[in-house]
N, C-alpha and C positions, 0 to 999 in steps of 0.2 A: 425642706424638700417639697415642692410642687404633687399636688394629688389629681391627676387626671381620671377623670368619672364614665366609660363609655355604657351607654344600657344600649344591646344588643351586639348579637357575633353573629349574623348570619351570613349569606352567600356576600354580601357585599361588602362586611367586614375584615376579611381578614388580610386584604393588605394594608387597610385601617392598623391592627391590629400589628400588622410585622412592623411597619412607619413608627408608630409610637412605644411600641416597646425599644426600639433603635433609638429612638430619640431619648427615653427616660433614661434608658444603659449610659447615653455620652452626660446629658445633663443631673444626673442622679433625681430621676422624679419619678413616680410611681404611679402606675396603672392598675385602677379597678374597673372589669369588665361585668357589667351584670345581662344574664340572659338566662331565660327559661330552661334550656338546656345545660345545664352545668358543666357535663362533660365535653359537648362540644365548646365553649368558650376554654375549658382550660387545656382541649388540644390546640387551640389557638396562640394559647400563651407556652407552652413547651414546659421547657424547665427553665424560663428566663425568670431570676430573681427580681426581676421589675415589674412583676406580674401577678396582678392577682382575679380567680373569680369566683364570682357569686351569684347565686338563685336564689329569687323569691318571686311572688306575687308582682307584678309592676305597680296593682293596687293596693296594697300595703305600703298605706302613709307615712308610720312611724320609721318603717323600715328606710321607703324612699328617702323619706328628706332627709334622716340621719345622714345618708352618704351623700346625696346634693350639700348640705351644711359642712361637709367635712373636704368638700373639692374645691378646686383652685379652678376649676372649669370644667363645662359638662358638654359631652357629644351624644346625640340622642338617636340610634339609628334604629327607633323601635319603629313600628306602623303609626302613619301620620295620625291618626286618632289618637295615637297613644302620647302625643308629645306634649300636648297641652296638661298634661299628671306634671310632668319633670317641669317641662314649664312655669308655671304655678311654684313648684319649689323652687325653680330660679332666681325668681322676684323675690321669694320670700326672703329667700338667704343673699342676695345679690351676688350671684353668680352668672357668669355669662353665659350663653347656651351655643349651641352649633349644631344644626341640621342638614340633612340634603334635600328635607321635603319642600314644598311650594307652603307658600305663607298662608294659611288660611282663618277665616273670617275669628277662630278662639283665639289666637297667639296675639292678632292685629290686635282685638280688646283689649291684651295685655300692653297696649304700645305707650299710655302715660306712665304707668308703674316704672315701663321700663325707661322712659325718658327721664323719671322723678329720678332713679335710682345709678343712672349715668351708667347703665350696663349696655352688652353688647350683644344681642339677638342675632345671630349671622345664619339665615335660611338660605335654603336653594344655591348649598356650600358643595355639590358634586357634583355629578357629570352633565346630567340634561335634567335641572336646573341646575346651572355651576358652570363649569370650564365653558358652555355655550357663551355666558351672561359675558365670561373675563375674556376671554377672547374676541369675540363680536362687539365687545366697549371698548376692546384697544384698538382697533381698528375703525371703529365710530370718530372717538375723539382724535385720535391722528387725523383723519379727515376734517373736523372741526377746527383744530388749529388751524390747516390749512387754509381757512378761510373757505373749506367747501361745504357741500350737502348733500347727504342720500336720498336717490331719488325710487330706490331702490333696496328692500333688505328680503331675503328669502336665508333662512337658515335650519337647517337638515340634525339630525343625528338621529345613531341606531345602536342597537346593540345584536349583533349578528353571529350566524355562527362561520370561523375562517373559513373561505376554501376548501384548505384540505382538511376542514373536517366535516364538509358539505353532504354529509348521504343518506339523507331519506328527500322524500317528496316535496316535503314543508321548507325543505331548506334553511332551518331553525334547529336551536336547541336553545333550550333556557338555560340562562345563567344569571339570572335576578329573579326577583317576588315573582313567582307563578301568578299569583290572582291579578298583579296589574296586569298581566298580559291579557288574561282571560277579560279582563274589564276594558283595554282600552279603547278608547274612541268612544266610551259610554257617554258623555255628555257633550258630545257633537263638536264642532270648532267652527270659532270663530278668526278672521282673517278679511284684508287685505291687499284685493289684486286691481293693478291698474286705475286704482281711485274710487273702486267699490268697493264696499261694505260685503263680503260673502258670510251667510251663518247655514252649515252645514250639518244636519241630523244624524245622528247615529247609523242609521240603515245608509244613507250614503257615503260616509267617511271612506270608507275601504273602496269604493265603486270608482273605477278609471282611473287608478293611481299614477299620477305622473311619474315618467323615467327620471331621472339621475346618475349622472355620469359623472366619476371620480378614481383616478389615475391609476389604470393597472386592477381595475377592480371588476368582477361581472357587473351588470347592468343592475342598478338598485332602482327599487320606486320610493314614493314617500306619500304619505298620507299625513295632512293638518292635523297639526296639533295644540287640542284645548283651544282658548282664548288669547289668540297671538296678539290681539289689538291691545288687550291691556298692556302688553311691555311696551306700547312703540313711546308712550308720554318716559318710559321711565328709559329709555333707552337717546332720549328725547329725539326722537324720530317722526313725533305726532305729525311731520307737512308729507313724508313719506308716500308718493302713491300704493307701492307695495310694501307689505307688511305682513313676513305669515314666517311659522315655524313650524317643522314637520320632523315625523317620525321615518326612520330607514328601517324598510326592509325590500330582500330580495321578491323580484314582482309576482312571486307564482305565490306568494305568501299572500301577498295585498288579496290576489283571487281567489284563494282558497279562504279568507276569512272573513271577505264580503260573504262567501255565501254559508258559513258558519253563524254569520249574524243574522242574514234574512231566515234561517233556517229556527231560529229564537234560540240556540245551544249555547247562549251567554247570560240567557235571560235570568234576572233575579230576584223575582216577584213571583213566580212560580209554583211556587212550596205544596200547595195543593193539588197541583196537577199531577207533580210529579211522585204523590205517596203511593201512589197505586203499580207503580211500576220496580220490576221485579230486577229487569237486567237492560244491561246499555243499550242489546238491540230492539228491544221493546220503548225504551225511551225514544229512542233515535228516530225508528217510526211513528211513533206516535207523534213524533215533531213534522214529518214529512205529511202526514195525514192534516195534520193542523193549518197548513199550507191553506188548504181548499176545503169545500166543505165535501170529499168524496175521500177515498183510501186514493192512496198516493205511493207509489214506488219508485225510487232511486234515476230508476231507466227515465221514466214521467218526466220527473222532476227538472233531467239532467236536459232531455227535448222542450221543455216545454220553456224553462229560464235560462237556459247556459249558451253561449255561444259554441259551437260545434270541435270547435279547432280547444277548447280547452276542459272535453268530457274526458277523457284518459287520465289529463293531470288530476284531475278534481276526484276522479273516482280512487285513484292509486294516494291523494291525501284522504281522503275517507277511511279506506283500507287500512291505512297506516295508523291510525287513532284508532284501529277496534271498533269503529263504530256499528260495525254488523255482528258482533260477537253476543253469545249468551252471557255475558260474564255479571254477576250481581254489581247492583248499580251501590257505592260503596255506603255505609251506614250512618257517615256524618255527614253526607250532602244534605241539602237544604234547601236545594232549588237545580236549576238545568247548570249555573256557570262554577258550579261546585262540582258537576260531576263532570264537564266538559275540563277542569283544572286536573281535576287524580288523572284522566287519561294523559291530559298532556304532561303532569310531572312523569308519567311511568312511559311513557314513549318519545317524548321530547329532550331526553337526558343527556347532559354532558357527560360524556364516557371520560375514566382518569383521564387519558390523554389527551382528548378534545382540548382543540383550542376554540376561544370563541372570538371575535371579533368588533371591536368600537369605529364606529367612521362616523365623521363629524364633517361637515361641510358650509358653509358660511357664502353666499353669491350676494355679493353688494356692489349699486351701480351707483354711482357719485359724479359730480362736476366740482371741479375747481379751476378759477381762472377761464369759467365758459367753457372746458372740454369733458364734454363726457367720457367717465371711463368706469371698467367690473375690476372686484380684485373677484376671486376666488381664492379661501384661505381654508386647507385640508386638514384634517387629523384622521392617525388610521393607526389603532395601535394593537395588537393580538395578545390574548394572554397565554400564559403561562404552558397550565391545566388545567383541570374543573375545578382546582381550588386559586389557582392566582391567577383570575379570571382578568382579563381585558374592562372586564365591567367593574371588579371590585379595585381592583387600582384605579380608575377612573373617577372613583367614587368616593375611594376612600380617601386617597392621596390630598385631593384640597382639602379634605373637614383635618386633617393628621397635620399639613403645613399650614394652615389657617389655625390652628389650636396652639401648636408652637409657637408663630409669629406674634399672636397673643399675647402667651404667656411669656415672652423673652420683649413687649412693650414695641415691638417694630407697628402692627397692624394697635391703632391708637382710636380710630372710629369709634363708635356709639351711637347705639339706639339700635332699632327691629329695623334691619337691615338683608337687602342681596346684594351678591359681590360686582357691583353696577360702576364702583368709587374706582379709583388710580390706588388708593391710598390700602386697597384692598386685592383688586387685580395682578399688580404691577409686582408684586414681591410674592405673589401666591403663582403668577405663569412661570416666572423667572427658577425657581426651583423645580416647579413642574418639569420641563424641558430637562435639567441636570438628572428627572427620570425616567427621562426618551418619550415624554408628552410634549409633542412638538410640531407646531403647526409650518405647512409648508404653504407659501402665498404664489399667488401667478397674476401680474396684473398687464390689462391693456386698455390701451384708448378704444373710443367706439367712436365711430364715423358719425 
């Protein structure tokens, strides 16, 4: 019997969690879920007798590597700091690992071990890292066979709230890790337009977000995302004039969180400043005071930086965050993007029946045979409820048919790897699709 290993069941686990428990049922193999919360992991698992979970420490050695040593393969969906612990047990026991985080500088150190030991390190295994990577490389190398070249890569995705469950200001709800929302765009982006090199700071990321248009859908913007230049060698795109990958959201969002940023309500260096304050709307001005060296008020603020046609929207997402309330600022914050996170978990919520929303969009311009032409290749899938979420099927579904493919010897690669390969792609989209993740293409010639 096959021992699959997952540490963590949060918001992005649990169509993870439905996938593999179905899969261990038909193949007789057995899942252990470890997560902080007990009880939520083992409402995750029901009463499927293929299921089992367990709580402890994540730093608790003995305990970890006992169950890494006793798995057939491990998924790691804890916080990316946390994965180089399992990690480490990986090598030790030679087990293969599965993340959806981005690869960073501790795992890589681990890249001879994992070469010595002929295991399979499979990172940036979910959505945006992931289904971007296997998608945008099938359509890369289709093109390369061709005998052609992209002259051209611009690629999109979001995680959104539907439609019709569209109704406050922000035009959001979270349905992933709260603090990355609160954090991102913290380390600026780099990117690739028209043969220049653009490196864009935090304070500007969110400023003049470009539209985006995608079928049937209201008007999205999208703001750079991270270090797009590093994929274009691995995407082998490096003669590319453009080259960038960005984040979707709806646009009154992009403006509403420029000026959450310039306002420093993400900040997280802070700690000091903010000991002294009692309640959110004392924090809030004192942020607006901070601005200038004078007292600063809202109205001020709104004439003095904002363009006029977008004071109403800006003041009504204000409002909507409590940020003029007395209410105590909460007791385990620890800077301003701790307390700017509690308000957005408690007013940015997927309600049971919210749906939330994935679009993924891909614009590549290419020549073969001398004629330039774009394809545009779409994804757009809705979830459930607040629990089978658009995000956690997205997310979960290639780490769940990536661990299967695995374990039944189809997916054969090796080494600290994203899914960039055919040999990895090509049988991870292919069942994708049989679960209505399915991209739709439009292509034309350009004059």
């Amino acid at each position: 019997m096959k021992e699959l290993l997952l540490f963590g069941a949060g918001k992005s686990a649990t169509v993870l969690i439905d996938y593999l428990l179905a899969t261990a049922a038909t193949e007789n193999w057995h899942l252990i879920i470890v997560d902080a919360d007990l009880a939520a992991a083992q409402s995750k698992i029901g009463d499927s007798s293929f299921g089992q979970a367990l709580s402890f420490d994540i730093n608790n050695e003995a305990e970890r590597s006992k169950l890494v040593q006793q798995a057939d393969i491990v998924i790691s969906l804890l916080p990316p700091a946390l994965h180089f612990l399992v990690a480490k047990d990986c090598v030790m026991f030679s087990k293969n690992l599965l993340t959806a985080s981005y690869v960073d500088d501790s795992i890589k150190s681990l890249n001879e071990e994992i070469e010595n030991k002929n295991l399979l390190f499979l990172c940036e295994m979910g959505l945006d890292p992931g289904i971007d990577h296997m998608s945008a490389m099938k359509i890369i190398d289709e093109i390369h066979e061709r005998a052609g070249f992209v002259t051209s890569f611009k690629s999109h995705c979001g995680g959104l709230v539907a439609p019709e469950s569209d109704n406050n200001p922000w035009h959001y709800k979270i349905s992933w890790n709260p603090k990355n929302i609160v954090l991102a765009g913290k380390s600026g982006a780099i990117f690739k337009l028209a043969g220049k090199k653009n490196v864009i700071p935090y304070d500007k990321v969110f400023e003049n977000c470009t539209e985006v248009l995608v079928k049937d859908l209201p008007v999205l913007a999208c703001y750079p995302n991270r270090d797009s230049i590093g994929y274009a060698s691995l995407y082998g795109l490096e003669n590319s004039s453009t080259f960038i990958r960005t984040t979707l959201r709806y646009a009154s969002f992009c403006r509403g969180w420029d000026v959450v940023c310039h306002l420093g309500l993400t900040d997280t260096d802070d700690e000091k400043k903010i000991k002294g304050y009692k309640t959110i709307s004392e924090w809030f001005h004192q942020k607006l005071h901070g601005i200038e060296l004078r007292s600063m008020t809202w109205l001020e603020y709104l004439k003095i930086y904002i363009d006029e046609a977008w004071h109403t929207e800006l003041t009504e997402q204000i409002d909507f965050l409590d940020l003029f309330e007395e209410k105590a600022i909460p007791p385990t914050a620890t800077c301003s993007a701790d307390i700017l996170q509690s308000l957005l978990e408690s007013r940015l919520v997927l309600n049971p029946d919210d749906k939330d929303m994935i679009v993924m969009l891909h614009e590549i311009e290419y020549t073969v045979n001398d004629q330039p032409s774009i394809i545009n290749s779409f994804l757009v899938v809705k979830g459930e409820d607040n629990l089978r979420t658009a995000m956690a099927k997205t997310v979960g579904l290639p780490l769940g048919i990536a661990a299967k493919l695995i374990l039944k010897n189809i997916i054969q690669v090796k080494g600290l790897r994203i899914p960039v390969v055919k040999e990895i792609y090509l049988p991870v989209l292919k069942e994708l699709e049989a679960h209505d993740v399915v991209f739709h293409e439009h292509q034309k010639a350009l004059s």
